[in-house]
C-alpha positions, 0 to 999 in steps of 0.5 A: 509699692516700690522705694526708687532710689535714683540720681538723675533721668536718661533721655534721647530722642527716642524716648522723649518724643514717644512721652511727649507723644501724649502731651507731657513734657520732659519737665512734667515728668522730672518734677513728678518725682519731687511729689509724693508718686507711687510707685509700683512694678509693671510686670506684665509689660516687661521685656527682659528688664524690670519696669514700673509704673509711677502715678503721681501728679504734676505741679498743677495737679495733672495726673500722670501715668509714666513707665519707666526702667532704671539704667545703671551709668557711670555707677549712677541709678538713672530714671529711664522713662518710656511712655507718659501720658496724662491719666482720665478722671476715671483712671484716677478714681478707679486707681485711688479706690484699688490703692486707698493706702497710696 
């Protein structure tokens, strides 16, 4: 599991209208990170920059599933999400079962 150290997110219209697509709010997706999240390298989906995935759960308890990169900026480390979505029941109980420490 990755230690993400950031200081804000960056956003535009493109990525919040491909994470709003599924229904999460750019709201769901900041306070996400005031809650425990895991975190972990997306290897397989890369495109010559490093992302991760987060899984966490929002203030009501949803569960989310957000690919983000980090973008440097005036010497900031910002979160740079790139797809959300709120994850299936079963999506959350094969993830816990793969991952009992997380």
């Amino acid at each position: 599991m990755e230690n993400v150290q950031f200081s804000g997110f960056q956003w535009d219209e493109g990525n919040r209208a491909k994470c709003q697509k599924h229904g999460v709010t750019v709201e769901a997706i900041e306070l996400l990170f005031l809650h425990p999240v895991a975190i972990l390298p997306y290897e397989s989906h890369s495109q010559g920059e490093r992302r991760f995935r987060a899984i966490g759960k929002t203030g009501d308890g949803r569960s989310v599933f957000l690919v983000f990169t980090l973008r440097q900026h005036e010497g900031d480390t910002l979160i740079r999400p790139i797809s959300a979505r709120y994850m299936h029941k079963k999506e959350v109980e094969a993830f816990e079962k793969e991952n009992p420490d997380v």
